[in-house]
Each structure stands twice: as structure tokens, then as C-alpha cells.
C-alpha positions as CSV (number, residue, x, y, z in Angstrom):
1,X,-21.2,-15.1,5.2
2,X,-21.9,-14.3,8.9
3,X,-21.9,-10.5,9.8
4,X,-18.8,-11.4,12.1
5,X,-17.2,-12.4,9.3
6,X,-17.6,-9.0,7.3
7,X,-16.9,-7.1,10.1
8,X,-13.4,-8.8,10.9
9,X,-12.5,-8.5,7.1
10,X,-13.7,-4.9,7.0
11,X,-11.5,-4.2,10.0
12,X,-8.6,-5.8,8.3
13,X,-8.7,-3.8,4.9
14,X,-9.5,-0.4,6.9
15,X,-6.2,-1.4,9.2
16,X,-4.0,-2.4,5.5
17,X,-5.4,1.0,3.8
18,X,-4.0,2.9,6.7
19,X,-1.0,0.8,7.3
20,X,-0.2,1.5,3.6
21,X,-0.9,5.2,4.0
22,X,1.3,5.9,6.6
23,X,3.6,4.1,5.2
24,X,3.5,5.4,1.5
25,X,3.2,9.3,3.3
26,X,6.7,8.5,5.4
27,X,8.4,6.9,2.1
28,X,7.0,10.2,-0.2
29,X,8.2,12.5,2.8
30,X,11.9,10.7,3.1
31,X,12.6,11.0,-0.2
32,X,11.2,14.6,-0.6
33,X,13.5,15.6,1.9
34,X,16.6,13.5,0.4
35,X,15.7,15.4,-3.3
36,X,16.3,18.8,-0.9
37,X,19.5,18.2,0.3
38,X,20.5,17.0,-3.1
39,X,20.1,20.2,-4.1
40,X,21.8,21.5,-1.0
41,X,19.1,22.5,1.3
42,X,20.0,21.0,4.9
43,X,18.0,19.1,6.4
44,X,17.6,18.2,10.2
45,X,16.4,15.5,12.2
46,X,13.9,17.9,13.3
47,X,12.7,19.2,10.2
48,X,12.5,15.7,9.3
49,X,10.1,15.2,12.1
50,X,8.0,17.8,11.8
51,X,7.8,17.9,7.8
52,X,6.9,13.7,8.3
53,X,3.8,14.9,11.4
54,X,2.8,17.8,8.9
55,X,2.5,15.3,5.8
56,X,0.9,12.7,8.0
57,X,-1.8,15.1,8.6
58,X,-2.2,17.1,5.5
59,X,-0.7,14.3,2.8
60,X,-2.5,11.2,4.2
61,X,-6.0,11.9,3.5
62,X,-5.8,12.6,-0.5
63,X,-3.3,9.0,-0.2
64,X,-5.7,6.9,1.9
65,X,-8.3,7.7,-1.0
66,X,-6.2,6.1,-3.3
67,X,-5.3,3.4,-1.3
68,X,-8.3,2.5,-0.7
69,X,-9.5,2.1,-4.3
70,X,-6.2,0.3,-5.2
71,X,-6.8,-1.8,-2.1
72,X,-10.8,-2.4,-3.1
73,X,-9.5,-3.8,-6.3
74,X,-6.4,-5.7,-6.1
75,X,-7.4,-7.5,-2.7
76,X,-10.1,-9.4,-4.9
77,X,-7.9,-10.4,-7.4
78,X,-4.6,-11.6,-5.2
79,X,-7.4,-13.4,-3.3
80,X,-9.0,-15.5,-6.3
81,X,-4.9,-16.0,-7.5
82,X,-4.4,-17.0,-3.9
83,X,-6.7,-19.8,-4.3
84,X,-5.3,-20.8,-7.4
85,X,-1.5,-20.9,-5.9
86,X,-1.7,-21.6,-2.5
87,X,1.8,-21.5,-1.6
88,X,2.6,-18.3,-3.4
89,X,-0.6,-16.4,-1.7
90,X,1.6,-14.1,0.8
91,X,3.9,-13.2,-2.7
92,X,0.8,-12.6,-4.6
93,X,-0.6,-10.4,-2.4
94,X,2.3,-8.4,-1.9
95,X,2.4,-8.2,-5.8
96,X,-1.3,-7.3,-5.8
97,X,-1.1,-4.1,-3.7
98,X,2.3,-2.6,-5.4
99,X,0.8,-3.2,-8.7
100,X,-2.3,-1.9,-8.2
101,X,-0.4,1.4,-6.7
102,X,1.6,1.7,-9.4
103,X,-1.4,1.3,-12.1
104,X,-3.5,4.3,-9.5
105,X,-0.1,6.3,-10.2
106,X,0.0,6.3,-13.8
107,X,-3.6,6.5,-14.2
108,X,-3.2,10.0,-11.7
109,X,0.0,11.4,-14.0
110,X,-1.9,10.7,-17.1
111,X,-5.2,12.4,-15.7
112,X,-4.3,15.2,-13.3
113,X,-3.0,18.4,-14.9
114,X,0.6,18.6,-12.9
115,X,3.7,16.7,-14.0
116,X,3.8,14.2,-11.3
117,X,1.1,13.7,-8.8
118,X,3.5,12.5,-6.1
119,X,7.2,13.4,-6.4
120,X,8.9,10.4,-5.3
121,X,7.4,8.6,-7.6
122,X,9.3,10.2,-10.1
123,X,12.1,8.2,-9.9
124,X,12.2,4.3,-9.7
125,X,14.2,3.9,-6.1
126,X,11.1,6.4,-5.1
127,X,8.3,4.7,-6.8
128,X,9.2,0.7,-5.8
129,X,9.6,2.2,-1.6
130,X,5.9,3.3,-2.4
131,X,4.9,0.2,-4.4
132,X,6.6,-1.7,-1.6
133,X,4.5,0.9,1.2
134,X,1.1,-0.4,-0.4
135,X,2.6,-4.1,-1.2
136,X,3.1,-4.5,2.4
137,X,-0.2,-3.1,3.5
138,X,-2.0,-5.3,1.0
139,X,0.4,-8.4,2.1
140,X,-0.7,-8.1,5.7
141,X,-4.2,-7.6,4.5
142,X,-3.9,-11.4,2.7
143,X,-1.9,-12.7,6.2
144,X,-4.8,-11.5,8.4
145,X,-7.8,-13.0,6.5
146,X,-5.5,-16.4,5.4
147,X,-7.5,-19.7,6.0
148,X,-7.7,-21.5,8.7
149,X,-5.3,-24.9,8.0
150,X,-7.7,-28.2,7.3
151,X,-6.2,-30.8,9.5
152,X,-6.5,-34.7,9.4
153,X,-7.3,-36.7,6.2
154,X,-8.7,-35.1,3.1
155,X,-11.0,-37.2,1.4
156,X,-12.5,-35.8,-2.1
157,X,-11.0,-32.3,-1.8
């Protein structure tokens, strides 16, 4: 594999891992915020702001950790599926990233001491928005680095 090669794919998973960080810290930020005012706590547009540029900054480097790991591994495997079933790549991809999220938050709930490591993820509309987050990330990831199209005849593969 030629070194541009690495480096264009390295570029691409460090661009989904943050892609999927930001997103995943806005989605665990909204729906902090929208548990609040269920309990009656206004919330403003600014305090919205400012509590999403405070998580950004303090939330998004203990996330980007574990996207990255989920990212290191279930890139691999939506790849090798991806070969298998061409025209379901973008799809599996998708799948590969929320999954793999999903498996890095049970594995976290199980290991870490407090109830819930992230608390959107305590409910389901919270935990598919950050499946969905990392899905998207990991999606992109798999349209970025996607194949060049073989034109002309085929002959023996």
C-alpha cells in the first residue's frame, strides 16, 4: 500500500472519529438539557449554547477516545462485509459504527462504577441519536475511502 494511501485513509478515520464526536457530544448535550426542563428547569437558547461550547470542550475528549476504539474496530469489519455485499456497503457501515457504539456503551456501564456512563444513553430515543451520531461518522468514513468504479468489460473478475 503506498504511504499516500495510508495517509489519505488516516485522514479519513481521524475526520469520522471527530465527526462522530461532535456529533455524539451535541446529541448527549440536547437531550441532557431536554431531561432538565422535564423536570422543570428552564432552559434558554443561550444556556443551550453555552452548555453545548462547554461540553464540546470538556465532554469531547473522554468521547473521541471511545470513538476512536469503536471506530478502530468496526471500520475493519463493515469493510470486509462491504466487499462481501457491495451494494449494501454505505448501510453496513452505518450499521458498523452504531453498533460498535452501542457494544463500547454497555461494555462502559458494565465496567465503570456509576450507573450510566453517559446519560442520554439511558433511554432508547437518547441512545439510537448517539448510535446514529457514530453510525454517521463511521458511514462517511466507508463513503470517503469507497472504490473507485471498474469501467469497461470485466473479463475473469
Amino acid at each position: 500500500m503506498k504511504l499516500a494511501s495510508v495517509l489519505r485513509i488516516l485522514f479519513c478515520y481521524l475526520l469520522s472519529v471527530a465527526l462522530g464526536t461532535v456529533l455524539g457530544s451535541l446529541v448527549q448535550t440536547q437531550f441532557n438539557l431536554f431531561f432538565l426542563q422535564e423536570m422543570g428547569v428552564p432552559v434558554e437558547l443561550p444556556t443551550r449554547f453555552a452548555t453545548s461550547w462547554h461540553d464540546l470542550m470538556h465532554f469531547t475528549p473522554l468521547f473521541s477516545v471511545m470513538v476512536a476504539a469503536t471506530l478502530l474496530l468496526a471500520l475493519p469489519v463493515a469493510e470486509g462485509l462491504g466487499r462481501i455485499f457491495k451494494p449494501w456497503r454505505g448501510l453496513l457501515y452505518l450499521l458498523a459504527g452504531g453498533g460498535g457504539i452501542w457494544v463500547a456503551f454497555t461494555l462502559a456501564n458494565y465496567l465503570l462504577p456509576m450507573p450510566t456512563f453517559i446519560a442520554a444513553t439511558r433511554g432508547t430515543a437518547g441512545l439510537l441519536c448517539m448510535m446514529l451520531a457514530v453510525g454517521i461518522a463511521s458511514w462517511l468514513f466507508g463513503r470517503l475511502t469507497k472504490p473507485k468504479a471498474r469501467r469497461g468489460l470485466r473479463v475473469l473478475g
